[in-house]
C-alpha positions in Angstrom: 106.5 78.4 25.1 104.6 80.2 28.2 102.3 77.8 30.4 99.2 79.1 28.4 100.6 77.6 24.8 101.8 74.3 26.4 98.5 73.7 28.1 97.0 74.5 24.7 99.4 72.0 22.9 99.0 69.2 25.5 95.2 69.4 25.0 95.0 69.3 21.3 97.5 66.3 21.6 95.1 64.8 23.5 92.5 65.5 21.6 94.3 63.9 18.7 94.9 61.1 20.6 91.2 60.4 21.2 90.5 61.3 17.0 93.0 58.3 16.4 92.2 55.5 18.8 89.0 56.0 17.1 89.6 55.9 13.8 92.4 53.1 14.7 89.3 51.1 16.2 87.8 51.1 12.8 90.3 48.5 11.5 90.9 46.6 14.9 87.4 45.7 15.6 86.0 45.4 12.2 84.9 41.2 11.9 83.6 40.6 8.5 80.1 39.1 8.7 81.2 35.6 6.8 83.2 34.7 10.4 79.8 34.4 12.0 78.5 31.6 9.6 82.3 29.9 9.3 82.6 29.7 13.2 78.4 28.7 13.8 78.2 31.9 15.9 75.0 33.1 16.6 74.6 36.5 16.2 72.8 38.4 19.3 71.9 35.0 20.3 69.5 34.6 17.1 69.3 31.1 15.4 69.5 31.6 11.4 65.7 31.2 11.5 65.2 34.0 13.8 64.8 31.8 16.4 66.3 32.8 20.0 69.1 30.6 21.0 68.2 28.5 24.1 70.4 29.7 26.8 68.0 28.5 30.2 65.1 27.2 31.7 62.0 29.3 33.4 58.5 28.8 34.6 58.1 32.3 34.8 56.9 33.9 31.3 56.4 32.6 27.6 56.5 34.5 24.6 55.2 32.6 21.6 54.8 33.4 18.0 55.6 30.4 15.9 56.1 26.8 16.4 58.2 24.6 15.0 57.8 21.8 11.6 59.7 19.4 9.8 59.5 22.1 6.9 60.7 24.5 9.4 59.2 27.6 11.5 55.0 28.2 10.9 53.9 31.4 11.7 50.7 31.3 14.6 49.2 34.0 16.4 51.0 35.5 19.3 50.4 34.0 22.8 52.1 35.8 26.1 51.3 33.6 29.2 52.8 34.5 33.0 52.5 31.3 34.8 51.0 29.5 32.3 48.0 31.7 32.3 47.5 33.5 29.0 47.5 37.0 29.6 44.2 37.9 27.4 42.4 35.8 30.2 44.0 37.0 32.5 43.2 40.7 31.1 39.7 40.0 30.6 38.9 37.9 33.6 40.4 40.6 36.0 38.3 43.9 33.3 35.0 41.3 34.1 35.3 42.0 37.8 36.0 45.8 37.0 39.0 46.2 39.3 42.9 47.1 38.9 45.0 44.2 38.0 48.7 44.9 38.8 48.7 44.4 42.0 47.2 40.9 41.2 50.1 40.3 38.4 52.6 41.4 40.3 51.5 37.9 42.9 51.4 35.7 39.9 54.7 36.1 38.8 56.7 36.1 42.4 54.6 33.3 43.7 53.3 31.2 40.4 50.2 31.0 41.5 47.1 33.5 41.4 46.1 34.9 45.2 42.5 34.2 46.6 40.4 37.6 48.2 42.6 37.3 51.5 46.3 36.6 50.2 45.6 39.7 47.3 44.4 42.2 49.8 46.8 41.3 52.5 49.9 41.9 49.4 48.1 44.8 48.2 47.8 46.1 51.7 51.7 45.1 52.0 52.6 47.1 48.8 51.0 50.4 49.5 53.0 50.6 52.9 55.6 50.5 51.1 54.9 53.1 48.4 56.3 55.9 50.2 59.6 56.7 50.4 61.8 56.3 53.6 62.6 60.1 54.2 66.7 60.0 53.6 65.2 58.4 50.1 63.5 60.6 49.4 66.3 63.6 50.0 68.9 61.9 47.9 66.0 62.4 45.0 65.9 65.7 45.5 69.5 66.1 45.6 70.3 63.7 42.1 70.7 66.5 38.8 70.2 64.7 35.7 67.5 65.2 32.8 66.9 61.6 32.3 64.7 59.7 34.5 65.7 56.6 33.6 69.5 57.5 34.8 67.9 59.3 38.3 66.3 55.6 38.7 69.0 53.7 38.6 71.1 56.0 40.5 68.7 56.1 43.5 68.2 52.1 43.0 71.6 51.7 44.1 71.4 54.1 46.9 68.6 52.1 48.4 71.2 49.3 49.0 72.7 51.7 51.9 69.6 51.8 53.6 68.7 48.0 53.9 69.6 46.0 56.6 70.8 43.3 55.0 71.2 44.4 51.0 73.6 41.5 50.2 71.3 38.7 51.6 70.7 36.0 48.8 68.3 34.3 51.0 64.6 33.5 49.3 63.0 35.1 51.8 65.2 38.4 51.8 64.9 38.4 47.9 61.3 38.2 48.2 60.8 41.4 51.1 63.5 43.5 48.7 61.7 42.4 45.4 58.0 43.6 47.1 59.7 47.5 47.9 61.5 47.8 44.9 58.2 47.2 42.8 56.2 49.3 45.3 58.6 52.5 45.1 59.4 52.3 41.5 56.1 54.6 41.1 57.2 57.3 43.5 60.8 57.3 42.8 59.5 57.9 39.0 57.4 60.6 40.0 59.3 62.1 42.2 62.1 62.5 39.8 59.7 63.7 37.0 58.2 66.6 39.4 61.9 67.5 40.4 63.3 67.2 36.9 60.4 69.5 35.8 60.9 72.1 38.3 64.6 72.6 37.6 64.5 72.7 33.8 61.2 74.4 33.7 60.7 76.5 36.7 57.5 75.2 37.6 56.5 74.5 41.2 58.0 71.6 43.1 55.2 69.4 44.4 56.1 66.5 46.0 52.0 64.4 46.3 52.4 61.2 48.6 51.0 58.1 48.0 47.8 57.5 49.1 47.0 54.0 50.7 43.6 53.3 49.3 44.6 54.1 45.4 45.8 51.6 43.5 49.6 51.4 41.5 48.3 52.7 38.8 46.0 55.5 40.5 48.8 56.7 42.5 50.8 57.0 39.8 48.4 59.2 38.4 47.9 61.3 41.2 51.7 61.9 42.5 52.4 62.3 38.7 49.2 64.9 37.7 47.2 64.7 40.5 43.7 64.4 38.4 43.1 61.9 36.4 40.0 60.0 34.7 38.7 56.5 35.7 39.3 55.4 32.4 42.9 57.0 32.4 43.7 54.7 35.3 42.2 51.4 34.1 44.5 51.6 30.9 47.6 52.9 32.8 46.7 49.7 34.7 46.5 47.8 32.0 50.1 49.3 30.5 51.2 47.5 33.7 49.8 44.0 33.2 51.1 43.6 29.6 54.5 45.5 30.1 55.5 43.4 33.9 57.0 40.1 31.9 58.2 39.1 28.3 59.9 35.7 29.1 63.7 35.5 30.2 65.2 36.5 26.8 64.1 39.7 26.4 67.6 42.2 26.8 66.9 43.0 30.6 65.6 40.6 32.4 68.7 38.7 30.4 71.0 41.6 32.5 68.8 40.5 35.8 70.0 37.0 34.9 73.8 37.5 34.0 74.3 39.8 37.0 72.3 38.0 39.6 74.0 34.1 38.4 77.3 36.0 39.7 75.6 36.3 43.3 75.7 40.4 43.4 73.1 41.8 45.5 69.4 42.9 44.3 70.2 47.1 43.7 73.2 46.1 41.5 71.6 43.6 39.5 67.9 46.1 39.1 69.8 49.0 38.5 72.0 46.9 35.3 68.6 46.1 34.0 67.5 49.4 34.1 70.9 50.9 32.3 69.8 48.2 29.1 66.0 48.8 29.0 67.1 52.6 28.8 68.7 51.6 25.4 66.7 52.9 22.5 66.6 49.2 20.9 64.4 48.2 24.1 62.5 50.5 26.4 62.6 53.4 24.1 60.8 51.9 21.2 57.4 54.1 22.0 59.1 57.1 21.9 60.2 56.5 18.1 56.6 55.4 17.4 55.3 58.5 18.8 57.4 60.7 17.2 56.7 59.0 13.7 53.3 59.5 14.1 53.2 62.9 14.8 55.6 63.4 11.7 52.9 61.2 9.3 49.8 63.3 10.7 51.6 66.1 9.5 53.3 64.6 6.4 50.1 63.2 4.7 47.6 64.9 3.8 44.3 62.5 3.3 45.1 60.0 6.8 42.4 58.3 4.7 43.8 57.6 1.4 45.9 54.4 1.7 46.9 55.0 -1.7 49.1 58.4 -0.6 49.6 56.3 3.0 51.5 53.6 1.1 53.0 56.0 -0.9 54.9 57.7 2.0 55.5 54.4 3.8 57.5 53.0 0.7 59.9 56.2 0.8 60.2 55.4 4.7 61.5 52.0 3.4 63.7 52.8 0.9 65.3 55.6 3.2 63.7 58.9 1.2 61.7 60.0 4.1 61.6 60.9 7.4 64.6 59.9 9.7 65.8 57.8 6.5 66.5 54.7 8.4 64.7 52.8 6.2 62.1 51.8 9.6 58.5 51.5 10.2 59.1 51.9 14.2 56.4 49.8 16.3 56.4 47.3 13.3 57.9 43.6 13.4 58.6 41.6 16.7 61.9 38.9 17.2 59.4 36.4 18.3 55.7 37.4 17.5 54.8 37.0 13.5 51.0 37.4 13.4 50.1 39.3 16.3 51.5 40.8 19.4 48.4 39.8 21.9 49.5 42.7 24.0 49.3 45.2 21.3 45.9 43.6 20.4 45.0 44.3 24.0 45.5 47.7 24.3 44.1 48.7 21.1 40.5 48.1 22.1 41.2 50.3 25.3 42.9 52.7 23.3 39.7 52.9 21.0 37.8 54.0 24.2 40.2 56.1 25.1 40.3 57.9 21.7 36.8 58.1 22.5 36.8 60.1 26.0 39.5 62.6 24.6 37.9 63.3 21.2 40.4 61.6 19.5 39.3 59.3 17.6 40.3 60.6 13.8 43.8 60.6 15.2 43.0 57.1 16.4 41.5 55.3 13.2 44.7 56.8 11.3 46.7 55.0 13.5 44.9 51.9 13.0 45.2 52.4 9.6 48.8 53.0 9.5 49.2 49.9 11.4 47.6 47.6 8.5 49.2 49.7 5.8 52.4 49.3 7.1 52.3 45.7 7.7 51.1 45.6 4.0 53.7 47.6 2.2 56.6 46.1 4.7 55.8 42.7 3.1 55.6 44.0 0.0 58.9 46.0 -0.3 60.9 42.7 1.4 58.9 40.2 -1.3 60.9 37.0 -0.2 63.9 38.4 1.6 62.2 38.0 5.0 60.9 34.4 5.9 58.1 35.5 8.5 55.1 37.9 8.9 55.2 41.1 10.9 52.8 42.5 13.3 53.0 45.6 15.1 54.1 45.2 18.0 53.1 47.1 22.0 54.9 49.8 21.1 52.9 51.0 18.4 49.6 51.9 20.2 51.0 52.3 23.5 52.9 55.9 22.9 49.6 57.3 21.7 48.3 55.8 24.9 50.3 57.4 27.4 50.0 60.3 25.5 46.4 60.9 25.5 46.7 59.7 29.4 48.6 63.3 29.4 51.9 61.9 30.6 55.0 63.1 29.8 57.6 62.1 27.2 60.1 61.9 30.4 58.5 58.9 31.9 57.4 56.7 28.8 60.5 54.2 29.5 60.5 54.7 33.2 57.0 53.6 33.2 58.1 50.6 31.3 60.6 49.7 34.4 57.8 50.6 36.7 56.3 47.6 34.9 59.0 45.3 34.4 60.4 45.4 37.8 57.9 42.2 38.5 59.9 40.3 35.8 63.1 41.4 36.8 62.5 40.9 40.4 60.6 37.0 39.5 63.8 35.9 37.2 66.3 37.1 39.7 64.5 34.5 42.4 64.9 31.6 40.2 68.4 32.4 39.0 69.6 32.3 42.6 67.2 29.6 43.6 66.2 27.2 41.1 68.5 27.9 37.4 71.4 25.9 38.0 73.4 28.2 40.3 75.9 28.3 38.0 77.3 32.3 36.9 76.0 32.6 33.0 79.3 32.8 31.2 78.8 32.6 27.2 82.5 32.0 25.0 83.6 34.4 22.4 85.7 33.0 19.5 88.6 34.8 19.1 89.4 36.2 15.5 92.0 38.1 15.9 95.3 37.9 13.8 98.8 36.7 15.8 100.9 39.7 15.9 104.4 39.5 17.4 105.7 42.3 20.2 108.0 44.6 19.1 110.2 46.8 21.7 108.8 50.7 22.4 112.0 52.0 20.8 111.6 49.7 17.7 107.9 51.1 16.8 
């Protein structure tokens, strides 16, 4: 056998190898689903009622959708507060005034407390200097390849940890100074990447707009990312923002931010694990399915006016006939809220003006159709196999947002982390400071069968 044929054999070997570690893996990690109730283990940390498990403490967010009787859960409309202050007053007290809000959000969740005229312009003043990227930043940008954002983020998360002085300091106030620039560059990072991503896969020019100190988060964003942009287009994106930055310490990544920042690793490590899970399509990329489904139902009914033909369509979605035949109504259903999702209440009404500006508003009152039909024929097809309502959910309406914003697919979950970095960077203070300061360590039961060792030349 010549070098050529042995090379060949070797690889198919190991190809073959790889084929039957993963078929073996079929069998060896296969636990049939009776163990969890025989053994009280809680499946993705869900309580039989659908409840979350408990697993810590926070003042930071809330997430409500139920509350609890003697007869068991009752169903209530959904309530997010930050603080302690519900977030639909804190949305329309800040839409009264006519001004941007993040900036304000982004205070009430590090500090707990909501800044006077002085303390929000000063941190306001303090986030746009840091908006811009240092230059050797900005470089390693231009030098990541990748066609996912979301990955380019991460990747040039971690390589802001060579740059800072003191990147493993634990201290509050060094948590609270790296917290501050990672929530200021997460918009230019973003649309940096987007601008370089589209110039290598599409050949389009590179440009590279700087922040500008006067605009606001969301303006900036707007105008690195497309450069012109409506006043209307910025208030929503702005509002995106407010209702995306916190969702309570349970939620999949700020979990991560929890689990990785309890074991004392430094703040890049920790933000850039958050961003790896709300990349998942299970979390961050929820609008993207909604989207898509959309487009497929404007083209797959005919009359978007006849619920009779809508609910006709929706059924064979549930019983796997149509579409992607998952047997989902994506942007439908919540873990927590039951009646409403307040922040999907929230940015339907913009969204409805919205629709407005862009001539939009037949694909618009569709969608708001397909939102009550769904919820309709979702409790209808499950009859008494589920034990709580569904709502949509944020996801549902804001897809078609960003969307008629003109932004592109690439940076619908990135803009999500542009969001969540407050959370993330809030939870990650009181983990090190004020949780216990003990590293989050849940037990596995093992359930494995006893197997004795037999010698290699006895196998």
């Amino acid at each position: 056998m010549n070098t050529s044929d042995k090379s060949k054999s070797e690889k198919m070997k190991e190809e073959f190898m790889i084929y039957k570690l993963s078929e073996t893996v079929k069998n060896t990690c296969q636990i049939d689903n009776e163990l969890f109730t025989k053994h009280n283990v809680k499946r993705g940390l869900r309580n039989e009622d659908h409840s979350g498990v408990l697993v810590g403490l926070t003042k930071i967010g809330d997430v409500v959708g139920y509350e609890r009787q003697e007869d068991g859960l009752k169903a209530i409309p959904g309530k997010l507060l930050y603080r302690g202050i519900d977030i639909e007053d804190l949305v329309k007290g800040i839409h009264a005034e006519k001004r941007f809000g993040f900036e304000e959000t982004a205070f009430l969740l590090l500090s707990g407390y909501l800044p006077d005229k002085e303390e929000l312009e000063t941190f306001t003043r303090l986030l746009n200097h840091s908006l811009p990227l240092e230059q050797k930043t900005t470089m390693n940008i231009l030098d990541l390849e990748g066609n996912n954002i979301m990955n380019i983020l991460a990747r040039s998360v971690l390589e802001m940890y060579t740059f800072d002085p003191n990147p493993d300091d634990t201290s509050r106030d060094n948590l609270m100074r790296q917290s501050i620039d990672l929530i200021a560059k997460f918009p230019t990072i973003i649309a940096y990447a987007y601008n370089i991503l589209r110039h290598s896969t599409q050949g389009r020019s590179l440009h590279i707009r700087h922040p500008k100190e006067e605009l606001s988060i969301a303006e900036n964003f707007l105008f690195m990312l497309k450069r012109e942009f409506t006043e209307l287009e910025a208030r929503i994106l702005d509002l995106a923002l407010i209702l995306h930055a916190e969702h309570g310490g349970g939620n999949n990544s700020t979990f991560t931010v929890r689990v990785t920042s309890s074991t004392g690793t430094d703040t890049y490590s920790s933000i850039a694990a958050a961003i790896g899970s709300l990349k998942g399509p299970l979390h961050g990329g929820a609008n993207l399915q909604v989207i898509d489904m959309f487009n497929h139902l404007k083209e797959a009914i005919g009359n978007w006016t006849d619920k009779n033909e809508i609910d006709k369509y929706l059924k064979k979605m549930l019983r796997k006939e149509a579409y992607n035949k998952t047997g989902l109504i994506y942007g439908i259903g919540h873990a927590v809220y039951t009646i409403s999702d307040p922040r999907a209440l929230l940015l339907k009404e913009m969204a409805r003006d919205l629709a407005k500006e862009k001539n939009r508003e037949e694909e618009f009152a569709f969608l708001e159709l397909l939102e009550e039909r769904a919820i309709e024929t979702f409790m209808h097809f499950k009859g008494n196999n589920v034990n709580k309502r569904v709502c949509a959910n944020v996801d549902f309406y804001s897809g078609f947002v960003y969307e008629m914003i003109g932004l592109p697919r690439e940076v619908y979950t990135p803009l999500f982390a542009m969001s969540r970095i407050t959370g993330w960077s809030a939870h990650r203070i009181e983990e090190l400071n004020f949780a216990g300061k003990r590293i989050i360590r849940p037990a596995y039961k093992n359930v494995a069968d006893v197997n004795p060792f037999t010698p290699l030349n006895e196998r």
